[in-house]
C-alpha positions in Angstrom: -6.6 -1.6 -27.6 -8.9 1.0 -26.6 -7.6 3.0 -23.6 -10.8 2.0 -21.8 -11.2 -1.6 -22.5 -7.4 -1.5 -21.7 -8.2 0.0 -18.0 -10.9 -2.5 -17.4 -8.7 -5.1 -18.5 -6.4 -4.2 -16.3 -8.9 -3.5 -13.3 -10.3 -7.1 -13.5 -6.3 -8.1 -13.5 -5.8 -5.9 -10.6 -8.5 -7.3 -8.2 -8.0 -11.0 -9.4 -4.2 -11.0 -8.1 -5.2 -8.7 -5.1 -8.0 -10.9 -3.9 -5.9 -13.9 -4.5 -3.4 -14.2 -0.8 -6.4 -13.4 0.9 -8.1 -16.2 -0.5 -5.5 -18.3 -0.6 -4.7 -17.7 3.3 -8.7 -17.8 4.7 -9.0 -20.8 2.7 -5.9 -22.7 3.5 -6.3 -21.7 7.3 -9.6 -23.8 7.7 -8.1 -26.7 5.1 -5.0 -26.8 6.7 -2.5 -25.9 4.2 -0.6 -23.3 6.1 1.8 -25.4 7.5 3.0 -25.4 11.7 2.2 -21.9 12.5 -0.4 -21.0 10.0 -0.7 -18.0 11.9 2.7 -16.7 11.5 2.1 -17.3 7.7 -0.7 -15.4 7.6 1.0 -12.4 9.6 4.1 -12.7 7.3 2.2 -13.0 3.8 -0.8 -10.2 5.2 2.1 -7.4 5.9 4.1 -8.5 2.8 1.8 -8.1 0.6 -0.1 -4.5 2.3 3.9 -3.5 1.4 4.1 -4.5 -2.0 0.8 -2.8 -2.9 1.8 0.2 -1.5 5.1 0.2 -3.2 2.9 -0.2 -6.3 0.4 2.4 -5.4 3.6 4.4 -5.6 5.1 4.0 -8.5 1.5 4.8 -10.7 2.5 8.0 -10.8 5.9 7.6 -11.9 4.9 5.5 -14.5 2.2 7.9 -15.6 5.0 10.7 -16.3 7.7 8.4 -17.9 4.9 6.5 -20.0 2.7 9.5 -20.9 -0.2 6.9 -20.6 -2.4 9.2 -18.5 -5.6 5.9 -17.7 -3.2 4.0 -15.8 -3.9 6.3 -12.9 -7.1 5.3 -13.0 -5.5 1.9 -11.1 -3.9 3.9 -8.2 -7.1 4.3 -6.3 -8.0 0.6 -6.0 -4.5 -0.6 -5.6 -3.8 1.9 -2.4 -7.3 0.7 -1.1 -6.1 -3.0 -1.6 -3.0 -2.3 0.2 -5.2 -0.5 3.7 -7.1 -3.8 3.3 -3.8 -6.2 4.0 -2.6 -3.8 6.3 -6.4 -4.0 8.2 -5.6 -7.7 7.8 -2.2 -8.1 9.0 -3.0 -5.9 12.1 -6.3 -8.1 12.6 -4.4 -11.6 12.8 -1.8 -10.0 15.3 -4.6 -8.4 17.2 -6.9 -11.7 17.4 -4.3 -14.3 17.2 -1.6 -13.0 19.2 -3.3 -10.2 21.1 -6.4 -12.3 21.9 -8.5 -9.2 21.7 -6.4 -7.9 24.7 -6.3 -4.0 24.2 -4.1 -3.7 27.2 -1.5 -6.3 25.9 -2.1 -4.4 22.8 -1.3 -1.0 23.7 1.5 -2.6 25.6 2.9 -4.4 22.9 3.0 -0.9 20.6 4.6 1.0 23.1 7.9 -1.8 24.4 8.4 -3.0 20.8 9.5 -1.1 18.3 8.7 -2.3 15.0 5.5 -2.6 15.9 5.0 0.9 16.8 6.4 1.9 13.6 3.8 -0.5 11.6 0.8 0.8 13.6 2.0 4.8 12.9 1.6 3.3 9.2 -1.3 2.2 9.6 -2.5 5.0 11.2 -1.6 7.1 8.7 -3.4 5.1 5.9 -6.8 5.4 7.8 -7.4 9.0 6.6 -5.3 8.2 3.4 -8.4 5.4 2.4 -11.1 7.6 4.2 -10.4 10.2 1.5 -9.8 8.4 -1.2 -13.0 9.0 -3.1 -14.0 11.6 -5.4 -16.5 13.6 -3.0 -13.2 14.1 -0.5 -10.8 15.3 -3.4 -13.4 17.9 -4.5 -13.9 18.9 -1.2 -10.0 18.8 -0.3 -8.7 20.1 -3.6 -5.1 20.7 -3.2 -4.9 20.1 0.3 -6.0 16.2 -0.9 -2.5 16.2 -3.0 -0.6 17.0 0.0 -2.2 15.0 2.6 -2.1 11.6 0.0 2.1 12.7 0.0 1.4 11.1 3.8 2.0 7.4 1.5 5.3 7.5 1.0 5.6 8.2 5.2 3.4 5.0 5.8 5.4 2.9 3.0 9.0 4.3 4.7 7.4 3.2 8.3 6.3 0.2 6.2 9.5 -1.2 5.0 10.7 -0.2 8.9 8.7 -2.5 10.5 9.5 -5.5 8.4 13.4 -4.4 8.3 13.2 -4.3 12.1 10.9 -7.6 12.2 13.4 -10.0 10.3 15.9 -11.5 12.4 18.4 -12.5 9.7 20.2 -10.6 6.7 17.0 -8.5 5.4 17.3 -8.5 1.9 13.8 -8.2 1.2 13.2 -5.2 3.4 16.2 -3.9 1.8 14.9 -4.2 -1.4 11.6 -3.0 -0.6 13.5 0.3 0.8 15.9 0.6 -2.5 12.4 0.6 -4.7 10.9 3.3 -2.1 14.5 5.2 -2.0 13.9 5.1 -6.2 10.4 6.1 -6.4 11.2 8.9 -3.8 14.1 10.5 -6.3 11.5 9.8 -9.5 9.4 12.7 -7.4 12.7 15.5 -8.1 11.9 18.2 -9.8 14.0 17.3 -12.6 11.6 14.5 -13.4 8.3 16.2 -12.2 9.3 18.9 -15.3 8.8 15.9 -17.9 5.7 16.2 -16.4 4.9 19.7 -18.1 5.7 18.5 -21.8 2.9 15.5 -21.7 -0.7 16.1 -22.8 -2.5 17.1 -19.6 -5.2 14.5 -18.0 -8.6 15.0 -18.4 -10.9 16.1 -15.4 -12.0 12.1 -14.4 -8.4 11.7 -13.9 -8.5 13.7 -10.8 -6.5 11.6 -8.7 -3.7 11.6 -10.1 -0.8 12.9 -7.1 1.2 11.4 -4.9 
């Protein structure tokens, strides 16, 4: 298939499974097939799923160098910007649902309970990471953009943190999520990054293609 076709393929793949929890939850909130506690759904299945995107977002890159198959980073933009969306999302049901649009409960909460200090310094962090993630700001950054987009794998480690610290029995799912983060941090050693080097370079519309 031709490389292009194959990234639009892909793209239309991407936003279909993306879009779908968030459909899935808005329209099983007002039909009523969330359960008891559909907000404690949507809070679990919001942050879940701003995690696994992220972890994703991460492991274009690897990919990329194992593969050689430069378009795929063509995916990473959309899939990082699809992760800050759940992550908007999960904060927005804690902050309307639970919060009840109390900023002093709010800024109470963050500061007496850990994990979710550590999932709001992720999110944090991710505000300037999807500010910047167009092509204006990585012209205008140039190589300072590649550093300050090495800020994701801070967010996904505060990430996996907060839902480690959030589950109340064994956490094998944070665990997991922190073995695939531990693996896409070591795919980043130098001795991998050299593969790097040997592949055909990307062209100029691949620009953002760090992290």
């Amino acid at each position: 298939m031709n490389p292009k076709r194959a990234v639009l393929a892909l793209k239309i793949l991407l936003w279909i499974s993306a879009l779908a929890p968030a459909t899935w939850l808005t329209v099983g909130y007002f039909q009523g097939w969330l359960g008891a506690n559909p907000i404690e759904k949507m809070t679990r299945w919001t942050g879940m799923t701003a995690i696994v995107l992220l972890l994703v977002t991460l492991a274009v890159t690897p990919i990329r160098r194992l593969t050689g198959w430069n378009p795929i980073i063509k995916l990473r933009r959309p899939l990082g910007l699809f992760a800050f969306f759940y992550g908007v999302l999960h904060f927005s049901v804690w902050f309307v649902f639970d919060s009840l649009f109390d900023f002093g409960y709010m800024f109470e909460d963050i500061m007496e309970r850990k994990y979710i200090t550590v999932g709001m310094a992720a999110l944090v962090i991710m505000l300037p990471l999807a500010i910047t993630s167009t092509t204006g700001w990585i012209r205008r950054l140039g190589k300072r953009w590649t550093r300050l987009h090495q800020a994701s794998y801070v967010a996904a480690g505060l990430a996996v943190l907060h839902y480690f610290w959030l589950v109340k029995a064994f956490p094998r799912l944070p665990i997991t999520f922190g073995v695939i983060l531990v693996v896409l941090l070591a795919l980043r050693h130098p001795r991998f990054a050299r593969k790097k080097k040997s592949r055909p370079k990307a062209s100029k519309s691949d620009a953002p293609a760090t992290a």
